[in-house]
N, C-alpha and C positions, 0 to 999 in steps of 0.2 A: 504494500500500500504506500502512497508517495506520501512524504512526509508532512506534509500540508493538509492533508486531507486526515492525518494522524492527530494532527495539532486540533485541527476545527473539531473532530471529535472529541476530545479533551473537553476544550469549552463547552461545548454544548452541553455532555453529560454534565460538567462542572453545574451550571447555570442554570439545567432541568434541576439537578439533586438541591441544587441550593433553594430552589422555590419551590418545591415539593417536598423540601425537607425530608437485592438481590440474585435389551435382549434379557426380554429375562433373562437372570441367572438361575433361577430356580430349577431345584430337582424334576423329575416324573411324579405326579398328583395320580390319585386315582383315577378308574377312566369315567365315574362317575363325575368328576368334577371338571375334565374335559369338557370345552364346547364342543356341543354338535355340529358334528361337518356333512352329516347327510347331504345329498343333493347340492353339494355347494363342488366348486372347483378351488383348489389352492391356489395359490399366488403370489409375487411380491409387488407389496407398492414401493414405489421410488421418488420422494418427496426432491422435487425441483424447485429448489429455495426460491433460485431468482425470478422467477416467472410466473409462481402460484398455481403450478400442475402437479400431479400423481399419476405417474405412468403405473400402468399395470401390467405386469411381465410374466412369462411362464415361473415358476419355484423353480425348475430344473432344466438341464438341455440344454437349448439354443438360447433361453432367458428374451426369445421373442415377444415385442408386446402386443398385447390384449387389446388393452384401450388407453384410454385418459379422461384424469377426472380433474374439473377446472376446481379449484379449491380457497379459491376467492371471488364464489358469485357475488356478493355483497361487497365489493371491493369500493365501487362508487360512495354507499352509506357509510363505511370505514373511513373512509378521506374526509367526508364531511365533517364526522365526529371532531376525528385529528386538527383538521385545518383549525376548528372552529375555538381549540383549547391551547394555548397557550404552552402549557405543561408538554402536553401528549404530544404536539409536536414539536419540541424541543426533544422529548425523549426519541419520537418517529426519525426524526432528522440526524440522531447522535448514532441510531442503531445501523440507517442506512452511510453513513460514513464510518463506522467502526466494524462492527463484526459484520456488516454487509458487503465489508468493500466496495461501497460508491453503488451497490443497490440496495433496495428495500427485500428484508428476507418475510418471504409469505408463507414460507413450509420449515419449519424446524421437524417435526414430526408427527409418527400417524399409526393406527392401527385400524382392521376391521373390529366390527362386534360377530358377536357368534354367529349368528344366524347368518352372516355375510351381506347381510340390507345396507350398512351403514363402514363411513370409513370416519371416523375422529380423528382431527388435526392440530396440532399446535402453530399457531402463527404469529412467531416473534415479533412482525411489526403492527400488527392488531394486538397485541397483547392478550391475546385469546384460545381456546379451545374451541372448537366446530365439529358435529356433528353432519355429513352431508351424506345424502340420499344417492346411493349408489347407483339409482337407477333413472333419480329423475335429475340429478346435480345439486336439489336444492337444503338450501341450510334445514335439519331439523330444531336445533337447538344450538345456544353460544354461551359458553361462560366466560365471561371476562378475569382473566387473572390476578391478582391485589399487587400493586407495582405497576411500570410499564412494558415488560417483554416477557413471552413464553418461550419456553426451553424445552430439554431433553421430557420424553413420556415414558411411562412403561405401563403394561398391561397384566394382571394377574393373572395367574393359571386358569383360573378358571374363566374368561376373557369377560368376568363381571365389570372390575374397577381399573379404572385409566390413570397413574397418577403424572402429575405436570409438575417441573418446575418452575416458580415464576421467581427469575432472574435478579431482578431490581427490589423486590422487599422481600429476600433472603428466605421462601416460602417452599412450601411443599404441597400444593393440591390432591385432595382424592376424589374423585368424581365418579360415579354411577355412569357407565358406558352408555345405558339406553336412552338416560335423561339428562344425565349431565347436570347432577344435582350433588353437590359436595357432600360425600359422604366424611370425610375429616381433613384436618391439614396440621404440618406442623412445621417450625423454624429450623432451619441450615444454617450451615454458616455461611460464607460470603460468595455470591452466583452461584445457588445450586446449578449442576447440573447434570449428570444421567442417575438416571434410578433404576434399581433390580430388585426385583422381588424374589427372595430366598424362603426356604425350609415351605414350598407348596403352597404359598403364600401368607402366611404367620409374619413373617418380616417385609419392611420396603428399606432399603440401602439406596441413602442418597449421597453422593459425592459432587461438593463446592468447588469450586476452583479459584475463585478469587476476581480481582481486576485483569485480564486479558487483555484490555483496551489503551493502555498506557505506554510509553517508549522508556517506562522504568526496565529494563528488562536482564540492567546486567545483574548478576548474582548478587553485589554486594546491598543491591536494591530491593531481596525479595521479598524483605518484611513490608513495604510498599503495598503488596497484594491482597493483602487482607487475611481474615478468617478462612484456614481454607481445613476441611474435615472431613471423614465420613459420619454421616449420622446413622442410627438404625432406631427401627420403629416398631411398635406392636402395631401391626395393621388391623385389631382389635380396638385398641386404644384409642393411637397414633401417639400414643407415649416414646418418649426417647428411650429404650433399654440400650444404647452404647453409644461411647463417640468415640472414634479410632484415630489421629494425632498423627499421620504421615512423617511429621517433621522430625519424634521422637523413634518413632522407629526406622527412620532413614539414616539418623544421626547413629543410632545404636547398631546401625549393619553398615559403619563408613563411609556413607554417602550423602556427607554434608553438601555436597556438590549439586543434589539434586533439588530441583522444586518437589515442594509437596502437594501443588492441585493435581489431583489423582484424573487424569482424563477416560478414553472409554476402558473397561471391565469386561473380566469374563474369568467364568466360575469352572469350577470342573464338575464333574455332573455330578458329585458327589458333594460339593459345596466345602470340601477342606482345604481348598485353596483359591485364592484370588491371585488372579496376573491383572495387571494394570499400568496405564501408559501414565506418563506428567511432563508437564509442559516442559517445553527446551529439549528434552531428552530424544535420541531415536534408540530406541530401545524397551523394555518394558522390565518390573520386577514381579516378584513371585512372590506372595502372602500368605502365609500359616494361617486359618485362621482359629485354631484350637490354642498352638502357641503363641497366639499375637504378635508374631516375629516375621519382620524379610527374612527370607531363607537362598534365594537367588533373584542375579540380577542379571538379562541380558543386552549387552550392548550390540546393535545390528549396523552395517557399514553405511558411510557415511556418501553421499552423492557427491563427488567430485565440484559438480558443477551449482551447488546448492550455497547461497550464499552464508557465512559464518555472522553475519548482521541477524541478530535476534531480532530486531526491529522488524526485518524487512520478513518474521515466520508469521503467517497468518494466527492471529486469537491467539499468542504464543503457541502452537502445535510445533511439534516436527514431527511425531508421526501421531496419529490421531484416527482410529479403527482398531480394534482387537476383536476378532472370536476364534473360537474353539470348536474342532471335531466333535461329532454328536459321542465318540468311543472317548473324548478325552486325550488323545494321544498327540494330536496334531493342532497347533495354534494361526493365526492368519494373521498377519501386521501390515496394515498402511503405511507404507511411507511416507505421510502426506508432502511436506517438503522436499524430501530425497526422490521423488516419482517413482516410487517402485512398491510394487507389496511382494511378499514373501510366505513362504507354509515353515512354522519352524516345527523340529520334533522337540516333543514337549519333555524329553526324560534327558536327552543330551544338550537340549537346547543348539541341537545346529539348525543353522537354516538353510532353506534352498533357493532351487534360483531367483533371483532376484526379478521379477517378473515388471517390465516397465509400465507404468500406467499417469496418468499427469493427474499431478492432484488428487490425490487418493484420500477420500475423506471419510469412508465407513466400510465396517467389515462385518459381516453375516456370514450363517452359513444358506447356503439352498435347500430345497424341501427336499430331497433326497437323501439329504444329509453328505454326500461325494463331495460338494465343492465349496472355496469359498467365494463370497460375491462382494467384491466390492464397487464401492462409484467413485468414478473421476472424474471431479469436480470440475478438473480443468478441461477434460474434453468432451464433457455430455455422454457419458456412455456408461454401463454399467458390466464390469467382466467378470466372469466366471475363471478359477484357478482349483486345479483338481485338488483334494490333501492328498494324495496317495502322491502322487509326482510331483507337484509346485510347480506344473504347468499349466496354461492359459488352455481356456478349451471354449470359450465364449465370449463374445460380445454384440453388447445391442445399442443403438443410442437412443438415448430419452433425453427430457428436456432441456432447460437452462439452469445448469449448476445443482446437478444431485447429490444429494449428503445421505439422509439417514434411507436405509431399504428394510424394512419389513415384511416376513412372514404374515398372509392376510387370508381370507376368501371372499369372494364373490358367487353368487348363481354360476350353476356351470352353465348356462348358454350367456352368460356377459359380456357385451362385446363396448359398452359403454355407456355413460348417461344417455336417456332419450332427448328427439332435439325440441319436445316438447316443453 
């Protein structure tokens, strides 16, 4: 991002905050508590930030798409709101100059609901949740989230409850998927952002990250960042039963060197371990979580031609996607900076080929469980990389600037909203 445009976001956020004064991880559930996929066809949706679409794609194979779903019908009444507040578009303005990059992000993330009728969206520059009609386009319901931007979602096992981050007042939403009625919330530390739901859905694990937004970036600066934590939750409650201290157990396995906003996660299916990325690093560590201990840390190579200006790493990432083999054995890493993703094996930590893609911003696995799937932010396309080899075996292009991809379903005869 040019340095200017670095600056004006400074301000603006400065100026909003001053006058306004923030994949599943979980195990196999019983198959009672699975949603029904009857009659439905699997999927992935593929949230296209900068454009306000959701490509729908095959789960596996060719990752061919389906259709597309427009996910800013109300786009027009959203501007109006904005323009008309003072506030909101100081904050609307801060978000498309900062973690926008010079656009307005309308998909941070998405899931279907069980019956496969509906897809729920998060959209960072509405500061809101949407629920939209898979088959007619149109909004069912909107919650707005407390603060000014939505963030990372997760959906629980049993695909009832959606939870959201909201970014800017430090929050945690839980919301009723059919209605989109806050079923609880609770407070993070500073920008939550991705949440998993552990032990079948009994816990929601949310991980902060901090200020992203600022050109504080060198290490001697990182206290600058804020609060940054994992929280956990009784999704009974939403009581806080843990907060986990990245910086303490970073410092205690020699790696003062590292940031502590833990970025994307991923569990092993057995939930005794957590791998997880943090800002600056290209690499990921490995988390005990019986012994509350780093136990490993892997460093992956560095792109040549990637610049060494932290300034110049988008949302401070440098690599930014983690998932994991459905057996556990095999892990998937975005290189988002370095352009490449990689399949590492999870017991010796090697990795393999270094598999090129631009702008690598999310890692899944496919409905077959074979491959992993990431999206390349930088080229519109979303590629499939086997785990068994760590070679590419797919690709398809979707729209402008895909980030998060989710496992969904649709109607199996779906071919798209009607043009009714």
């Amino acid at each position: 991002m040019p340095s200017e445009h670095r600056g004006s976001t400074r301000m603006l956020l400065s100026l909003a905050a001053a006058v306004a004064l923030a994949v599943t991880g979980s195990t196999a559930v019983s198959a009672s508590a699975q949603p029904k996929t009857a009659g439905l066809r699997e999927v992935m949706f593929v949230g296209n930030n900068w454009d306000g679409t959701a490509d729908v794609i095959k789960s596996s194979g060719d990752l061919a798409r389906i259709g597309r779903i427009n996910v800013i019908p109300d786009k027009d009444q959203r501007l109006t709101e904005i323009y008309l507040n003072p506030i909101k578009l100081a904050f609307f303005l801060g978000i498309r100059l900062g973690p926008g990059e010079g656009h307005d992000q309308f998909v941070d993330d998405m899931y279907s609901t069980p019956d496969g009728s509906d897809v729920v969206v998060s959209r960072p520059s509405f500061a809101d949740v949407v629920s939209i009609d898979v088959a007619t386009g149109k909004v069912n319901w909107r919650f707005p989230v407390s603060g000014f931007r939505a963030d990372h979602m997760a959906v629980s096992p049993d695909g009832k409850r959606v939870a959201v981050s909201a970014s800017t007042s430090n929050t945690v939403h839980v919301l009723d998927i059919e209605t989109g009625k806050q079923l609880g919330s609770f407070s993070a530390g500073d920008k939550p952002h991705e949440n998993v739901f552990t032990d079948g859905g009994k816990h929601l694990w949310n991980m902060s990250i901090g200020e992203v937004n600022t050109d504080l970036d060198d290490p001697s600066m990182d206290w600058t960042k804020g609060d940054r934590h994992i929280t956990v939750v009784d999704t009974t409650t939403y009581r806080q039963v843990k907060v986990i201290d990245m910086r303490e157990r970073l410092d205690a396995f020699g790696r003062k060197d590292l940031s502590d906003a833990v970025r994307p996660v991923a569990f092993t299916p057995d939930e005794s371990k957590l791998y997880f990325q943090v800002s600056f690093f290209n690499g990921f560590l490995e988390y005990d979580v019986a012994k509350d201990k780093i136990t490993r840390a892997k460093t992956l190579p560095k792109n040549p031609e990637t610049s060494e200006d932290r300034t110049t790493w988008v949302n401070d990432s440098r690599h930014h996607g983690l998932s994991m083999s459905p057996d556990g054995k095999k892990l998937c890493v975005a290189g988002t900076m370095d352009d490449y993703a990689t399949v590492v094996d999870r017991e010796s930590l090697q990795e393999g080929p270094l598999v090129p893609t631009s702008k690598p911003y999310w890692a899944t696995v496919s409905g077959d469980g074979a491959s992993c799937v990431v999206s390349e932010s930088g080229a519109d396309r979303v590629t499939a990389i086997d785990f068994a080899t760590g070679e590419k075996t797919a690709s398809v292009s979707v729209g402008d600037h895909p980030q998060r991809v989710r496992i969904g379903h649709v109607a199996a005869d779906w071919t798209g909203p009607s043009a009714s």
